[in-house]
Each structure stands twice: as C-alpha cells, then as structure tokens.
N, C-alpha and C positions, 0 to 999 in steps of 0.2 A: 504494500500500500504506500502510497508516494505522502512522503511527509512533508514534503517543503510547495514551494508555486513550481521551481524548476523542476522538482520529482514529477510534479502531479504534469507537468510540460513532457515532461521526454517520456512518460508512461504514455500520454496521450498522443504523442507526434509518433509513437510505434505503432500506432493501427492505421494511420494514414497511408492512404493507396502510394503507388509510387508518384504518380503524374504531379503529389503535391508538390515534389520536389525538382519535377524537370525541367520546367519552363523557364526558360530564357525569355528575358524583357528585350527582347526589341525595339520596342520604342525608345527604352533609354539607351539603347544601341546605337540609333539612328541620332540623339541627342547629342553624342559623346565627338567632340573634334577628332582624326588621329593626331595624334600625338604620343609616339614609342618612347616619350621619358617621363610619361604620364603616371602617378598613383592613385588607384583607386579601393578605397574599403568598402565592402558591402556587410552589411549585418545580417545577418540571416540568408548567406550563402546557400543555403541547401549544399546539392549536389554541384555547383559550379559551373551550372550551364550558362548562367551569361557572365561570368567571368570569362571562362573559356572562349566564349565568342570576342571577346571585346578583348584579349593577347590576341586570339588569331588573326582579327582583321585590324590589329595595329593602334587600335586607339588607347592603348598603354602598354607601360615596358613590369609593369608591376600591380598584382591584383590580389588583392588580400581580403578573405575572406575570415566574418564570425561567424561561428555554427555552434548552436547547444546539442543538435540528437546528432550522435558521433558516426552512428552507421554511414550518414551521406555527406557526413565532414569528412569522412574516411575517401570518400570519392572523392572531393574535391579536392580532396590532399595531389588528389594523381594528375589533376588541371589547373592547380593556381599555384601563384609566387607561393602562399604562406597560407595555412588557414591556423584560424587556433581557436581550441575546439572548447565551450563549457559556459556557463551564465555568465553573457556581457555586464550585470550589473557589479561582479566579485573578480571579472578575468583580468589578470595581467596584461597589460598591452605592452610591450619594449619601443613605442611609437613616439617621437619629442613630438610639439607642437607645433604645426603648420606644418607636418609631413607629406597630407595628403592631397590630392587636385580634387580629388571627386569623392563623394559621400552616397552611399547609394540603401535606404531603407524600404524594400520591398514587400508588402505586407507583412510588417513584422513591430510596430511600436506597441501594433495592439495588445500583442503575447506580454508585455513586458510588467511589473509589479508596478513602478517608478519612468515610464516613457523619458519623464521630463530630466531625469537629472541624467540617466545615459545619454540623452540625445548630448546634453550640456558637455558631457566627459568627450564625446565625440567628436563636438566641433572642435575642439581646443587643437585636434589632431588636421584640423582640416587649413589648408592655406587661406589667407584674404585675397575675396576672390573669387573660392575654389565652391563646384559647386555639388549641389544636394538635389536626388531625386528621391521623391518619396513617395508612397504610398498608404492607402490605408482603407478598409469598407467603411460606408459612412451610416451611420445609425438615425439620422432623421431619412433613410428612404421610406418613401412613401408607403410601402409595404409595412415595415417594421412599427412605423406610425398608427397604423389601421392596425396591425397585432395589439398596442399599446391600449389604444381605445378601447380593445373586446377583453382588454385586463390579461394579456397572455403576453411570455416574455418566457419562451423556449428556445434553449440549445439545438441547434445543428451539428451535422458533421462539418459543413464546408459553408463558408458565406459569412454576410455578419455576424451571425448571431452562432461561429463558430466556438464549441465549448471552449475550447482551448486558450479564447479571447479573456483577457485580464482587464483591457480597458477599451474604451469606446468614443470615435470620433465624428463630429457635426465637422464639414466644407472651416467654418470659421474656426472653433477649437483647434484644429488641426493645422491649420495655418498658425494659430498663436502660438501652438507648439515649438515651431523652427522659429519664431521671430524673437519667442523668450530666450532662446538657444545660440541667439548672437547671428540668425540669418535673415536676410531679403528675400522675401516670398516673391518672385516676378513672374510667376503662375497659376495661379489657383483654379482646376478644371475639373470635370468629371471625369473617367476615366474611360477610357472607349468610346465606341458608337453608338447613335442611338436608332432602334427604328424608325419610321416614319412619323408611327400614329407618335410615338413615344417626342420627337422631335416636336411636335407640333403640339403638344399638352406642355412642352417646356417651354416652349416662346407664351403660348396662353400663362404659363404662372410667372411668367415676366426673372426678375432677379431677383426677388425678394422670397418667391417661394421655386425656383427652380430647383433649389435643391434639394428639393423632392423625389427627383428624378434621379437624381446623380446615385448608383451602388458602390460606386468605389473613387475615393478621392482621389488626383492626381497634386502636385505640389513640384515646383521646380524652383530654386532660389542658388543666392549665391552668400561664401561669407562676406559679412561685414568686414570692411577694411581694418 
C-alpha cells in the first residue's frame, strides 16, 4: 500500500497502458529553433520520445530529462543526454543556474503535491530569456462544470479528472502559475483543434466564457530577464 503522494504516484502510473508514455509533442517540436548547443529539461520525461526527437533533428546538443516511474526513465536512459530518475520535489539536480534554454512541462504540474514551489526550483535553472512550454487539462471545461452542478466529482483513468491528479488548473491559475515562477506568459491557448460545431459555441461565448471549451491548456512564455 503506497504510503506517501509519490508511492500512491508510481503505484498508480504502473497500471497505465503504455501509449501514456509515448507521445512525442510535436508541437513543441515545431516551437523549438535548431540550435545543436541548445539545453533542454523536461519534467516528466516519460519514455523520451520527444527528447529523442528534438537530439535527432538538431534542435539541441543536450536533453535532460525528470522521471518519477523508473521502468520508462529506464528507456529514456537509452535516448537522452541525462535523465534522473525519483520525486522532482526531494531530487538532487547537479544543475547551477541559468543552465538551461528551454523548460518543457508536459502534462505533469498537475501530478505534483506543491506545483508552485518546483516550478520556482526550476526556473532558477533556466536562462533569461530561455523558454517554457507547458501544459496542463483545464478543470473549468464545460463538461466537468455540468459534473459539478449534478454534485459529482469522479476519478478517471485518463483526462482531467485523472486519479493520479494532485492538483487542478483554470486557463488563468495556470498562467499565474509561471508568472509567480519568474516567467512571461506570451501565450495563453487551448490546446488542439476544435471541431466545427465546437468552434463556433467558442466564438458564441466570446473570451470571457471561452474557456469553457478549452480541455487542455497550452502556455508558452519566456524567462524574465
């Protein structure tokens, strides 16, 4: 029985299928300049699939990854500069300050006990400058909204309301997040495509209640000088 957040984490991330851990972010792929003397840390590396992508086509010389469930920190061992493997909140980092170009948190602040004071530990590591792509499901979607209202507030395996979730993000919270953390938000977006109808119910709720619409929040900023 898992005594701690971390136990009750890596008990929980072992029954996850694999796909949780494959997907390479392309978009922040597509985001990233090349640049081969480039550094980038991601948090919750998984398996290393878009580290590995982002060495191969050049857009850095160095890619280091954090991973708490070790089985596929053990993979990425085989594709990245560095990973090191155990709860970002207690891990050692051997990293000075303003080490790194790029910062990359990919559905993962939410796992965390304290978001806020990791994120803080992280930028210290990051150059001025250098920049942050983020992620996170957003908890005023309009779904989970309508849950709220019928009084229900259920764990999933996968999605917002993924057990594994420690903490929970609205478009603006999640923005203050990085900007407490010493960053410039210079994007703040939904994440993905939307369909048609779905397109056209978000222009109807204008910006005030668009983010209704939004499942999963995008975030791009840079450090503060």
């Amino acid at each position: 029985m898992a005594t701690s957040p971390s136990a009750y984490l890596e008990d929980s991330y072992a029954t996850k299928v694999e796909h949780y851990y494959n997907s390479a972010r392309l978009d922040y792929l597509a985001e990233l300049p090349a640049d081969p003397a480039a550094a980038i840390l991601e948090l919750g590396c998984g398996n290393g699939a878009t580290g590995a992508l982002a060495l191969q086509q050049g857009k850095c010389g160095t890619y280091v990854g954090i991973e708490m469930f070790e089985p596929v920190a053990r993979e990425a061992e085989q594709v990245l500069s560095a990973v090191h493997i155990g709860d970002v909140a207690t891990l050692p980092l051997p990293y000075g300050r303003n080490h790194f170009d790029v910062l990359i948190c990919s559905e993962v602040l939410e796992h965390l006990v304290d978001p806020a004071a990791v994120l803080g530990r992280l930028a210290e590591l990051v150059k001025p400058g250098g920049l942050v792509l983020a992620s996170s499901p957003n908890i005023a979607h309009w779904s989970i909204v309508a849950e709220l209202i019928r009084g229900r507030f259920r764990y999933a395996d996968f999605g917002a309301m993924d057990r594994t979730h420690l903490r929970w993000f609205t478009p603006e919270s999640f923005a203050e997040l990085f900007e407490g953390a010493g960053f410039e938000v210079t994007a703040l977006n939904r994440l993905g495509t939307l369909p048609a109808w779905k397109r056209g119910l978000y222009a109807l709720l204008g910006r005030r209640f668009g983010h209704l619409t939004w499942y999963q929040i995008d975030v791009r900023g840079r450090k503060k000088g």
